[in-house]
Structures are given as structure tokens and as C-alpha cells.
C-alpha positions in Angstrom: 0.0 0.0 0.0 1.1 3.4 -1.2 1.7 5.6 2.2 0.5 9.1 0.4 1.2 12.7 2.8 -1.7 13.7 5.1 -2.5 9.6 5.5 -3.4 9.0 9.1 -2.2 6.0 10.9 -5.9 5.2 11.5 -6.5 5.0 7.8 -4.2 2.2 7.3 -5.5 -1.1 7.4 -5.7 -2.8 10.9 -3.5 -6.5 10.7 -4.6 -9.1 12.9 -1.7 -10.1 15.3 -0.1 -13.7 14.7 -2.1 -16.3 16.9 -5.5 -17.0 17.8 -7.7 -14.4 20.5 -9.2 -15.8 23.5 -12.7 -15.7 22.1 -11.3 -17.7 19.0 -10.2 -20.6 21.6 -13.3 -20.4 23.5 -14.8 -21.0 20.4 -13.0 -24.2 18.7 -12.8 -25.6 22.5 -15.9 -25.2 24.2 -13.7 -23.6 27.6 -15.1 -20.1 28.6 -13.0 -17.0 28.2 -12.5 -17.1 32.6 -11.5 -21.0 32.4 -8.9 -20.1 30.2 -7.5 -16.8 31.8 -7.9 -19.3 35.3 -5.7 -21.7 33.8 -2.9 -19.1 33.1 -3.4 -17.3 36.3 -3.2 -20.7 38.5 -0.9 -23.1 36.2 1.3 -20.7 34.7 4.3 -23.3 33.4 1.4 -25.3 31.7 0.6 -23.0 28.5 3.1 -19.9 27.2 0.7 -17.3 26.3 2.1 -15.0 24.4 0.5 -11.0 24.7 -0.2 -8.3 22.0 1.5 -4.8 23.0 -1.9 -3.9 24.0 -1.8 -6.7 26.5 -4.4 -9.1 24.6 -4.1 -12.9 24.7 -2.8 -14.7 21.2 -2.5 -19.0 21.4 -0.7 -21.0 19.0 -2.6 -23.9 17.4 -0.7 -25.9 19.3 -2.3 -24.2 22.2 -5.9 -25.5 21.6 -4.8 -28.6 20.6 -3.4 -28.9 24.4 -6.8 -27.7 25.8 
């Protein structure tokens, strides 16, 4: 995409962070979006969740297929 002068950052196009959200793996797995955050609050060796700048949850496929 051509960046043209006077383009605001906000007119860019958004781009989905690598991963899947918490909603997405509440989704394929049947666990609520508090049973998951649960499981990384209380077992926190059991699943590396990786975090967005803005602090939001992304799982690996590898991830759900653990759940």
C-alpha cells in the first residue's frame, strides 16, 4: 500500500496479530474465556501465552490442541 502525505495512521488497514484471540479458543474448545484466563493465572508453566503490546491474549494452534 502506497503511504501518500496527510495519511493518518488510523486509515491504514488494521492487521490481525499472529495467533488466535481468547474468544477464538473459546470457540474451537468449548472452555469459557474465565476457564482459560484461570488456567494461566493458577498453572502458569502449563501454556506460554504469548501477549499483543496492548496486552491481549494470542494461542498457537498448538495451544488448543493442548486444551
Amino acid at each position: 500500500m502506497e503511504v501518500r502525505p496527510g495519511l493518518l495512521e488510523a486509515d491504514l488497514p488494521r492487521l490481525k496479530p499472529p495467533g488466535l484471540s481468547i474468544a477464538e479458543v473459546s470457540r474451537r474448545t468449548g472452555i469459557s474465556p474465565s476457564t482459560l484466563r484461570f488456567y494461566e493465572r493458577e498453572m502458569p508453566g502449563l501454556f506460554l501465552i504469548r501477549k499483543t503490546p496492548g496486552g491481549h491474549r494470542r494461542y498457537s494452534a498448538a495451544d488448543v490442541e493442548r486444551f
